[in-house]
LUMMIVEX-784316 format. One record per residue (C-alpha): residue number from 1; residue in three letters; chain; x, y, z. Coordinates in Angstrom, 2 decimals. Example, Ala and Ser with C-alpha at 12.3 -4.5 7.8 and 13.67 -1.06 7.14 Angstrom:
BEGIN
- miza  tornu  titor  c1  c2  c3
- 1  ALA  A  12.30  -4.50  7.80
- 2  SER  A  13.67  -1.06  7.14
//
This chain:
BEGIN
- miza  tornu  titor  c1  c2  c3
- 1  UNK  A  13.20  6.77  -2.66
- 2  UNK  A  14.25  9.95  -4.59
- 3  UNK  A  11.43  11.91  -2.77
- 4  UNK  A  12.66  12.04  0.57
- 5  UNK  A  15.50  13.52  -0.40
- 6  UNK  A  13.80  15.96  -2.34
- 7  UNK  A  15.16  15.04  -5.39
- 8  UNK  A  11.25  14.74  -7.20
- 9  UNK  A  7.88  13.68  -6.67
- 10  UNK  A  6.70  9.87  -6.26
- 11  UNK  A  3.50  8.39  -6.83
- 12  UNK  A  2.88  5.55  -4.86
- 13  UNK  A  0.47  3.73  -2.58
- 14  UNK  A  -0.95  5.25  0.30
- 15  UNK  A  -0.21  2.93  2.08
- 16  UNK  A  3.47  2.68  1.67
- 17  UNK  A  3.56  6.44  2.41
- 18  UNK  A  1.52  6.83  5.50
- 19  UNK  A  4.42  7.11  7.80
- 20  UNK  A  6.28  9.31  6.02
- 21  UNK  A  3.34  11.58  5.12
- 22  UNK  A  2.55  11.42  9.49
- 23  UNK  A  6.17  12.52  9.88
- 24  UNK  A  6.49  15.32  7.69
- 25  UNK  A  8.96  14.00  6.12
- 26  UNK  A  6.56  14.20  2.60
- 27  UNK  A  3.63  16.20  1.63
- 28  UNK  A  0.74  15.18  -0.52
- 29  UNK  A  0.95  17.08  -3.39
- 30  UNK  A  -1.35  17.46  -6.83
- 31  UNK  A  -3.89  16.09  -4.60
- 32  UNK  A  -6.96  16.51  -7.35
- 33  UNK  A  -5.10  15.00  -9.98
- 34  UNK  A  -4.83  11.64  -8.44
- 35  UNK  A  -5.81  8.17  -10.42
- 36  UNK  A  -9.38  6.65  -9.30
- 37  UNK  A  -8.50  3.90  -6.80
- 38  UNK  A  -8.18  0.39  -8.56
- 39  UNK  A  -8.72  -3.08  -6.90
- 40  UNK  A  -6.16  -5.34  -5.46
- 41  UNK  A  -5.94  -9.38  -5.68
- 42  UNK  A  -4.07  -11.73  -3.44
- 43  UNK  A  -3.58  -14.44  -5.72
- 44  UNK  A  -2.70  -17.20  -3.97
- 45  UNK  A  -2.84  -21.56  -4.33
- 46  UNK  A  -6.23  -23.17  -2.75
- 47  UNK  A  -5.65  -26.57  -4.00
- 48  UNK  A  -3.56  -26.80  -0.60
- 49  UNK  A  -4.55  -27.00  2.97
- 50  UNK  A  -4.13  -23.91  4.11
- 51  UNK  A  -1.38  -23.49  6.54
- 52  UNK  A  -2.39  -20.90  9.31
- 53  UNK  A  0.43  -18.51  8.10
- 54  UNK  A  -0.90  -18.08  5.20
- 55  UNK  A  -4.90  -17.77  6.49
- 56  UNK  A  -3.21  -14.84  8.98
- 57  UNK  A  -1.52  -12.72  6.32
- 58  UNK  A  -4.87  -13.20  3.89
- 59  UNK  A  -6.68  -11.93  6.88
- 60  UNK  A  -4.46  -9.27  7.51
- 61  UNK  A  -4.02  -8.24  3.77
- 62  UNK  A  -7.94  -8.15  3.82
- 63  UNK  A  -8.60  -6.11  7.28
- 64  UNK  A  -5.97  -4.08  5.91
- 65  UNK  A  -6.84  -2.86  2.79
- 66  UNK  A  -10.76  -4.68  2.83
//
């Protein structure tokens, strides 16, 4: 990613940058002029039985990001 570095500015989820934000290693910037928060979908197949790897990553996904 070109903003670690310091080569520019990134706009990404929160999520992804968490770490990196607790680290120091980036700093929130523009802070007011951030999008409104949109929804996420897991789109996934329920026509299947649902194997128990996939019913503990849709419950993570969820408690995650709820």
């Amino acid at each position: 990613m070109a903003a670690l570095p310091g080569y520019g500015i990134v706009l990404q989820s929160a999520a992804l940058l968490e770490e990196d934000v607790a680290a120091g290693r980036l700093v929130p910037v523009l802070a007011k002029y951030l999008p409104a928060p949109r929804a996420m979908a897991l789109v996934y197949s329920r026509d299947r039985t649902p194997t128990p790897k996939m019913t503990t990553f849709v419950q993570f996904i969820v408690e995650r990001f709820g």
